[in-house]
C-alpha positions in Angstrom: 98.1 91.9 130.2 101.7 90.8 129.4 102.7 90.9 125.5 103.2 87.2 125.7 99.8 86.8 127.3 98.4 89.4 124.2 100.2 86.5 122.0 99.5 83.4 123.5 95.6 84.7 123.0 96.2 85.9 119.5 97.4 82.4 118.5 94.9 80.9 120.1 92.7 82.9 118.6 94.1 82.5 115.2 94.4 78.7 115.5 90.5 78.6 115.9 90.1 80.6 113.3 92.3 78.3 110.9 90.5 75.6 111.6 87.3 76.9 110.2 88.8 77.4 107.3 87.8 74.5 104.2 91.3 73.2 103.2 90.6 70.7 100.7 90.7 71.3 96.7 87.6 73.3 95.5 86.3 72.1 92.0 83.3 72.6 90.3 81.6 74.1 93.7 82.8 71.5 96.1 85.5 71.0 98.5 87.0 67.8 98.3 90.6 66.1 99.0 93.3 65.5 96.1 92.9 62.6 93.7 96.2 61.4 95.5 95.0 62.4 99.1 98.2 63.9 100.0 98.3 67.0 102.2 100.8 69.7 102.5 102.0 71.7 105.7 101.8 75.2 106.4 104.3 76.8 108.6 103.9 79.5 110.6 107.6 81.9 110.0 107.7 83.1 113.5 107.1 80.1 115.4 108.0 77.4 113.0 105.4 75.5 113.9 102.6 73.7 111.8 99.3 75.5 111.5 97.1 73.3 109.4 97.4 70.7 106.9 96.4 71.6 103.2 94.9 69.2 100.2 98.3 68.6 98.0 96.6 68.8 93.8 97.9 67.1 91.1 97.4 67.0 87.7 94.7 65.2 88.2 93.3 67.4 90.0 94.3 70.2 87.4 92.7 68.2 84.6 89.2 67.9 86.3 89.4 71.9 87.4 90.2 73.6 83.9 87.3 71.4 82.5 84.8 72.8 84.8 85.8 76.2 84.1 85.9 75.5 80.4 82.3 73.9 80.9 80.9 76.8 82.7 82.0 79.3 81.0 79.5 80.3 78.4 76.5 80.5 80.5 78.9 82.1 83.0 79.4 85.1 80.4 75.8 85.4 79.7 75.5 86.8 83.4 74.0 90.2 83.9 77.2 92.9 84.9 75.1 94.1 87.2 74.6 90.7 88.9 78.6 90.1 89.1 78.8 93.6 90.4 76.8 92.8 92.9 78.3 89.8 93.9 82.0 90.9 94.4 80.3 93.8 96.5 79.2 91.4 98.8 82.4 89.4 99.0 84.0 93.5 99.7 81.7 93.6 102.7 82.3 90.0 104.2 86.4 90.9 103.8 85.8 94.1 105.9 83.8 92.5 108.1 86.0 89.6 109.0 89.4 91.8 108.5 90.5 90.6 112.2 90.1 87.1 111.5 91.7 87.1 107.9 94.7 89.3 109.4 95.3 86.8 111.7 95.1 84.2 109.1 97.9 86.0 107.2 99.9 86.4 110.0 100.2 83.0 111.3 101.1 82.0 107.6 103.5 84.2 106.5 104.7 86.2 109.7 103.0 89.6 108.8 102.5 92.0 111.4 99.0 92.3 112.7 98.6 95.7 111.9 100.1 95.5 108.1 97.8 92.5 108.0 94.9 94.0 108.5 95.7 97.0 106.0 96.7 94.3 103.5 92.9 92.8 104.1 91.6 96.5 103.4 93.8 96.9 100.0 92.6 93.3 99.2 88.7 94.2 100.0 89.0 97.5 97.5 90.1 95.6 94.2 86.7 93.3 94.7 85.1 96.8 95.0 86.8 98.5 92.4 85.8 96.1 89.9 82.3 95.5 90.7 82.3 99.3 90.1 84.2 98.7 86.9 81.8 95.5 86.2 78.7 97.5 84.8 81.2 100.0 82.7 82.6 97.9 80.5 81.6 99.6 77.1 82.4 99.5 73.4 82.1 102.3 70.7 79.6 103.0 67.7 81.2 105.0 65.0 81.1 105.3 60.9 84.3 104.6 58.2 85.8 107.5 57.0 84.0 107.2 54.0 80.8 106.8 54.8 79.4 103.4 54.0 79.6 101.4 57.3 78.5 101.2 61.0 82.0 100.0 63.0 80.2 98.5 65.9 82.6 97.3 68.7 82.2 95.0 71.6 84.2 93.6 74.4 83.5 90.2 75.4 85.2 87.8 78.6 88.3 86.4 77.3 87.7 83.4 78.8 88.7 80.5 81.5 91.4 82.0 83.0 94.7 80.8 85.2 95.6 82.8 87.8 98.9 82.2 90.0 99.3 84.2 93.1 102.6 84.7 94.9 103.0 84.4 98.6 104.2 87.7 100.0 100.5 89.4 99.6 98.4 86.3 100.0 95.2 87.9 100.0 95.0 91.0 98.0 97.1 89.2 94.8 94.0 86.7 94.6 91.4 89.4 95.1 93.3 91.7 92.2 93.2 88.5 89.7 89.8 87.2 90.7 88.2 90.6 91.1 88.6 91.5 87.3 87.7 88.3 85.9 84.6 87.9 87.8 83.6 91.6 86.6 83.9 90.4 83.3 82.5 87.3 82.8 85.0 84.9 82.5 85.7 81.2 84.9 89.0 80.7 86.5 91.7 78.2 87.8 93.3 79.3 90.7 96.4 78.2 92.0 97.5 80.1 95.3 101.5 79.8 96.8 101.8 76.8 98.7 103.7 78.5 101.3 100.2 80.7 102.2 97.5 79.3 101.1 94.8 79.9 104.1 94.4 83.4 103.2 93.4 82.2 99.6 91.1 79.3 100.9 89.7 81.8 103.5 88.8 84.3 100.4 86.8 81.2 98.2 84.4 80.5 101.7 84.1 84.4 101.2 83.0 83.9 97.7 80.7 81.5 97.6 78.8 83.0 100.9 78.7 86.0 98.3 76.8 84.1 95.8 79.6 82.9 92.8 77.7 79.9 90.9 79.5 76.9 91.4 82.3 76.3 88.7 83.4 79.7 88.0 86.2 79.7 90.4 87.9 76.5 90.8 91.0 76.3 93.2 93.9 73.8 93.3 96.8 74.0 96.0 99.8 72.0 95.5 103.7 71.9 96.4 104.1 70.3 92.6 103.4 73.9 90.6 103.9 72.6 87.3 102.2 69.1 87.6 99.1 71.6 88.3 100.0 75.1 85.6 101.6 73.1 83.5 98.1 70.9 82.4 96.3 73.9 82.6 98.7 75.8 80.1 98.6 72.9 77.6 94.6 72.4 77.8 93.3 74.0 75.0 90.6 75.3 77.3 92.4 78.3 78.6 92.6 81.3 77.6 94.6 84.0 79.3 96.9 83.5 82.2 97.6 85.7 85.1 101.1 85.3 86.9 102.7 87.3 90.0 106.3 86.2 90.8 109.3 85.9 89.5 110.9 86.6 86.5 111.8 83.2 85.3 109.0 81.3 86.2 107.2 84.0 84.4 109.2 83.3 81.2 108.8 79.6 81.4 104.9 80.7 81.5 104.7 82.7 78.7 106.5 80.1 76.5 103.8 77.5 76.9 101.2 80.7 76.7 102.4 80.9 73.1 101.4 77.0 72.6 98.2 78.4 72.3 98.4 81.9 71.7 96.7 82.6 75.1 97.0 86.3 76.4 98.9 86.9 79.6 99.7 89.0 82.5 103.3 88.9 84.0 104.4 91.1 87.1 107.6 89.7 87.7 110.6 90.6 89.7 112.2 94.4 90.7 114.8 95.7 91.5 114.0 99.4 92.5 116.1 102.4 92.6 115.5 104.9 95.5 116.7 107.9 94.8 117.5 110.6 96.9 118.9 114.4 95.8 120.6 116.8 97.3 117.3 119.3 97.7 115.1 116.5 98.9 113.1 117.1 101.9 115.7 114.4 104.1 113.3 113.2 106.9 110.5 113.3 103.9 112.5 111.0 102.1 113.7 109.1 105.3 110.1 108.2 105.5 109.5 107.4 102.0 112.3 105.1 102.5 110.9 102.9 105.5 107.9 102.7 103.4 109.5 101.8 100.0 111.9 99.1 102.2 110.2 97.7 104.7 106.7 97.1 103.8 106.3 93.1 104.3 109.5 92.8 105.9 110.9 93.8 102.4 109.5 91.1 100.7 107.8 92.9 98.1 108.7 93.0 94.4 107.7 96.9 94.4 110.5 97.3 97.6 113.5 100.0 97.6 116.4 97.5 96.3 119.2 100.3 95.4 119.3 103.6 97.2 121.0 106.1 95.5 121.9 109.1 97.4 123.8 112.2 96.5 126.9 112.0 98.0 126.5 115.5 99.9 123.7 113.9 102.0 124.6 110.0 102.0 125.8 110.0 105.4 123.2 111.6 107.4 120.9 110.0 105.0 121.6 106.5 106.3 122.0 108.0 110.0 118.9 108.6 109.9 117.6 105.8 108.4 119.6 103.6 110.4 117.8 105.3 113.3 114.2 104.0 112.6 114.9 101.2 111.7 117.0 100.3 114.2 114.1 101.3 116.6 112.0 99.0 115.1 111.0 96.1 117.1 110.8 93.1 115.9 108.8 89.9 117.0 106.3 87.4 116.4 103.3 89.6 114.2 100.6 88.3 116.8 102.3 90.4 119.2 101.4 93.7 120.0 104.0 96.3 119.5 105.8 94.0 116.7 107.0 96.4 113.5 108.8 93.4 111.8 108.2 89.9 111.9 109.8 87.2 110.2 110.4 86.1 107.0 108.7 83.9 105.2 111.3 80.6 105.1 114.8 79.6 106.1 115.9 79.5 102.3 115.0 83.7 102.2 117.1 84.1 105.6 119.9 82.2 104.4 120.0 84.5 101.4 119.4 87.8 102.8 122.3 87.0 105.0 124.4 85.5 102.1 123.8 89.2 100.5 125.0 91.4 103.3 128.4 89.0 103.7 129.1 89.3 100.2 128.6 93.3 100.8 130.4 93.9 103.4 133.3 91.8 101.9 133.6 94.1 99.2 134.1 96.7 101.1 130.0 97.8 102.6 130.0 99.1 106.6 127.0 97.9 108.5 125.2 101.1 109.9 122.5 99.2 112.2 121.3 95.1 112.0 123.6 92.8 109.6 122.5 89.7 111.3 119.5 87.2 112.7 118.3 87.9 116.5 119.1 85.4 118.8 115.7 83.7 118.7 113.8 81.2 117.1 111.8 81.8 113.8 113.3 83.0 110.4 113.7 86.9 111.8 116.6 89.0 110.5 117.2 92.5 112.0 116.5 95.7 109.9 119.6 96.8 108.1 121.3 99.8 107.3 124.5 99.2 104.8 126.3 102.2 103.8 129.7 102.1 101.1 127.8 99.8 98.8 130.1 98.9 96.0 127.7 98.8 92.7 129.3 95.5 92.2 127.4 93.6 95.2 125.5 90.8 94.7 122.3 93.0 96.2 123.0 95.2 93.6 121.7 93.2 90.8 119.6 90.7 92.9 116.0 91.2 94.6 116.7 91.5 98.3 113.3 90.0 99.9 114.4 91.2 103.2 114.5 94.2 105.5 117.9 95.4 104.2 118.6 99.1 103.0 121.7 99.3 100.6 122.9 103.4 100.3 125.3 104.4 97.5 126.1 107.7 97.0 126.3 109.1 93.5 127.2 112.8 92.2 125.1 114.0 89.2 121.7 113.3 87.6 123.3 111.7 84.8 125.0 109.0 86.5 122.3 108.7 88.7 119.8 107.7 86.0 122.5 105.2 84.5 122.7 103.3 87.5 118.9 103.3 88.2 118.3 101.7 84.6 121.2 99.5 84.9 119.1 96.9 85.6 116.9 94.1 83.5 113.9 94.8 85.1 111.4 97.9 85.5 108.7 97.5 87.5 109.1 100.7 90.2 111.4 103.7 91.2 111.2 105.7 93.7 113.1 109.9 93.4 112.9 112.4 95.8 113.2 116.5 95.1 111.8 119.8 95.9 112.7 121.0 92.2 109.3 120.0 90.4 111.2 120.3 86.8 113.9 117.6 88.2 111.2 114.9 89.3 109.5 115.0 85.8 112.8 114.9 84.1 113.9 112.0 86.2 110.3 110.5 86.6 110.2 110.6 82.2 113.9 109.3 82.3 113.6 106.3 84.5 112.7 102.8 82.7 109.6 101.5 84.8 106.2 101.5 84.9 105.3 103.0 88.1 106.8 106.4 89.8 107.0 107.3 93.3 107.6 110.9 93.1 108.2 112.1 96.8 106.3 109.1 97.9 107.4 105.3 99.4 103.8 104.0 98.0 102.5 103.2 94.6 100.3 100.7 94.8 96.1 101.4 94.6 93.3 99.6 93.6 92.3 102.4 91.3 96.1 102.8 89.5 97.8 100.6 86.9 99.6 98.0 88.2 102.5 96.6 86.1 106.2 97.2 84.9 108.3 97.1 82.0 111.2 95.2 80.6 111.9 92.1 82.8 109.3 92.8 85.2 106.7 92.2 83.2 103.6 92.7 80.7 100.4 94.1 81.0 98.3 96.0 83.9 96.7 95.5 87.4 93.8 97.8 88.8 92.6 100.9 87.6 90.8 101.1 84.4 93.5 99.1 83.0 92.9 96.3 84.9 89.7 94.7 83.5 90.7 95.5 80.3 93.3 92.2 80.4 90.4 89.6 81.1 88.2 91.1 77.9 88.5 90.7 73.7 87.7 93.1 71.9 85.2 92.1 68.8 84.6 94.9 65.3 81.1 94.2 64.0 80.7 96.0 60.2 77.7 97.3 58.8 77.0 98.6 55.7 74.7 102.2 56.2 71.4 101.5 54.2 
C-alpha cells in the first residue's frame, strides 16, 4: 500500500469519524444550534480544506450557559467524591479506548502527526485519571489554638461555576486538564474551546456524558467572537474562578475583568524558553533533549525551546548535529505514515515564523538546514536550524510557534543565566550538564516555574503545571492542581 493510499484511507477514515461527532452548542445537557444559527469552519492545516462546520455562540448563548452552571451547582457539590471519581474514570477508559479515532480527529484539525496525536490522547486520558484519583483525597485538617481553648476545624469546598478557555495547540488534553479538576471537586463549568480546534473538545463532551456527568455541569459554547462569549461570563456574577491557557495578553485582559468580581484565576500564558547547553553536557543527550524541547507540535507549544544557548566551545557541532535530525525529518500531511512534522496550524503562524527567520538572518543569522516553506500546499514550514543568532532578533524576545531552532553561543555561567532571565516571562527552561552542583545552581538561578534538568520534557499529569512572571499564575496537575478549583473554609470551636 502506497503512502498516499495509507492517507487517502486515513482521511477517509477521519472524515467518518468527524461526522459523528455532535457539533452544535451544548447547554444545560443538550446539543442545540446558536441563538443566531451561524456556523463556523474548521480547516484542516495540511490540506486546507473544510472538515466540518461548527455552531458559532454568542452571548446569547453565553448568557443561557453560565446560568445553567450557576443553577446546578449546589446540588452538583453535594455529589459523593467517590461518585465523580468514578465518573472521570469512565470517561479515562472511553479516551483510551477510542485513542485512534480522537487522534485522527486532532490531526485533521490542527495538522498533528498521527503518532504525537495519539500520545497527546494518552497525556489527555491521564489528567481525567489523575484527578478521579485526587477526587476522594481532598481533605482538610483538625487541630487546637495555641492556647488551648478551640477546635480549628478546616474544610475545602468547590469554588464554584467555573470558566475554562482552552488554547488550540493541545486540543484535547488542555480541556481534560481544566475539566478533570473541576469535576473532582464539585464544581459546574463553562467551557469555551479554540475555535480553530474545536472537534477534539466536542469529541471529549460525547465522552463525558456516555460517562455519566448530570446534565448542566459542563456546558460548552464555541464561537469565532471570544469576547462576546468570556466576556458575559466574566461579568455574570455567577462565576467564580476562571481557567485560561494562551497568551499573555489575552490573559491580562482576563484577569482585569476577574477582579470585577474578585474571582480566582488560573493563567498559563506565553514562554519564551531558554535551552541551555554547557560545555560538559552529554552533546547527543542534549541534541535529543533539544528535538524534544523544539519540536514537539511542530513547535507550537508555549513550553517549546525558544533561545538556545550554547557555550561557545560546543556551538558549532552543537547545531551540526542538530541540524542533522532535523533536517532528516520528514515532513507531510499527519495522516500519512512516516510524517515527523506536519503543518502548522494557520497561514497567519507561517507568515510569521517566516517573518522571524528574515529578520534573523538580516541581522546577521546563517541558516544551518530549512529557512523556508516546501513547495507544497498546506501551511508546512521546514524544520530550521539558525546558528549566529544576534540576541537582538525579533525571535529572541518573541514566542516562535514554529519548528525553528535559534543557537547563540555564550561564554560563562553568569552571562548565561542573564540572558536566560532576560525575558518577561517564566514559564520553562531547559540546562544540560554532567556537573550535578552546576544544574542545581542553574536550575535554583533560572526564573521559571518548571526545570528540565538533562531532559526536553516537563509536562505530567502528576507535576505542577504553571510558570512565573508573565507566564502566568497558579498550578496545573499534580497535587497542586485540584487545589485551584476548591476554597478553603476555618470552622472555630470553643473546647468544652
Amino acid at each position: 500500500m502506497t503512502t498516499q493510499t495509507t492517507a487517502t484511507a486515513a482521511s477517509q477514515r477521519a472524515r467518518d469519524i468527524i461526522a459523528g461527532v455532535s457539533t452544535g452548542l451544548f447547554i444545560d445537557g443538550e446539543w442545540t444550534e446558536a441563538d443566531s444559527g451561524k456556523r463556523f469552519d474548521v480547516v484542516n492545516p495540511a490540506t486546507e480544506e473544510v472538515i466540518a462546520t461548527v455552531a458559532d455562540g454568542g452571548p446569547e448563548d453565553a448568557r443561557r450557559a453560565i446560568e445553567t452552571a450557576g443553577r446546578v451547582q449546589k446540588e452538583w457539590a453535594k455529589t459523593s467524591p467517590r461518585e465523580r471519581s468514578e465518573i472521570l474514570r469512565r470517561a479515562y477508559d472511553l479516551i483510551m479506548a477510542r485513542q485512534d479515532d480522537l487522534a485522527l480527529i486532532m490531526t485533521s484539525e490542527m495538522g498533528k502527526p498521527f503518532a504525537e496525536a495519539k500520545g497527546e490522547v494518552a497525556y489527555a486520558a491521564e489528567f481525567f485519571r489523575w484527578f478521579s484519583e485526587e477526587a476522594v483525597r481532598i481533605g482538610g485538617d483538625l487541630t487546637t489554638t495555641g492556647d488551648g481553648k478551640n477546635r480549628i476545624l478546616v474544610s475545602k469546598e468547590p469554588v464554584g461555576p467555573c470558566v475554562l478557555v482552552t488554547p488550540w495547540n493541545f486540543p484535547l488534553a488542555m480541556g481534560t486538564r481544566k475539566i478533570g479538576p473541576a469535576i473532582a471537586a464539585g464544581c459546574t463549568m463553562v467551557f469555551k474551546p479554540a475555535n480553530l480546534t474545536p472537534l477534539s473538545s466536542l469529541a471529549l463532551v460525547d465522552i463525558l456524558i456516555e460517562a455519566g456527568l448530570p446534565k448542566g455541569v459542563l456546558n460548552v459554547v464555541c464561537t469565532t467572537k471570544a469576547s462576546e462569549v468570556v466576556s458575559p461570563w466574566m461579568s455574570s456574577g455567577i462565576a467564580r474562578k476562571v481557567s485560561f491557557t494562551g497568551s499573555t495578553a489575552v490573559g491580562v485582559r482576563l484577569l482585569e475583568q476577574a477582579a470585577e468580581h474578585v474571582m480566582r484565576s488560573s493563567m498559563e500564558l506565553g514562554g519564551n524558553a531558554p535551552f541551555i547547553v554547557f560545555e560538559d553536557a552529554d552533546l547527543d543527550r542534549a541534541v535529543d533533549g533539544a528535538v524534544a524541547a523544539k519540536m514537539r507540535n511542530m513547535g507550537e507549544a508555549c513550553t517549546a525551546a525558544n533561545r538556545l544557548f550554547v557555550h561557545s566551545s560546543v556551538a558549532d557541532e552543537f547545531a551540526r548535529k542538530l541540524a542533522a535530525r532535523l533536517g532528516a525529518l520528514t515532513v507531510g500531511d499527519g495522516a500519512e505514515q512516516g510524517t515527523d512534522v506536519g503543518p502548522l496550524v494557520e497561514e497567519k503562524a507561517l507568515t510569521k515564523v517566516q517573518e522571524l527567520v528574515d529578520d534573523a538572518v538580516a541581522k546577521g543569522a546563517s541558516v544551518v538546514c530549512g529557512g523556508s516553506r516546501p513547495e507544497r500546499p498546506g501551511y508546512f514550514y521546514s524544520p530550521t536550524v539558525l546558528s549566529g543568532v544576534n540576541p537582538e532578533s525579533h525571535l529572541m524576545s518573541e514566542e516562535i510557534f514554529g519548528p525553528v531552532a535559534p543557537v547563540v553561543p555564550f561564554d560563562t555561567e553568569e552571562e548565561v543565566i542573564r540572558l536566560a532571565n532576560d525575558t518577561p516571562w517564566g514559564l520553562v527552561g531547559y540546562l544540560f550538564t554532567q556537573d550535578v552542583d552546576r544544574g542545581f545552581r542553574v536550575g535554583d538561578a533560572l526564573e521559571v516555574g518548571m526545570v528540565g534538568l538533562n531532559t526536553g520534557i516537563v509536562s505530567n499529569p502528576a507535576a505542577p503545571f504553571g510558570g512565573i512572571k508573565a507566564s502566568g499564575l497558579g498550578r496545573e496537575g499534580g497535587r497542586a492542581g485540584i487545589e485551584e478549583f476548591l476554597e478553603t473554609k476555618y470552622m472555630a470551636i470553643p473546647r468544652g
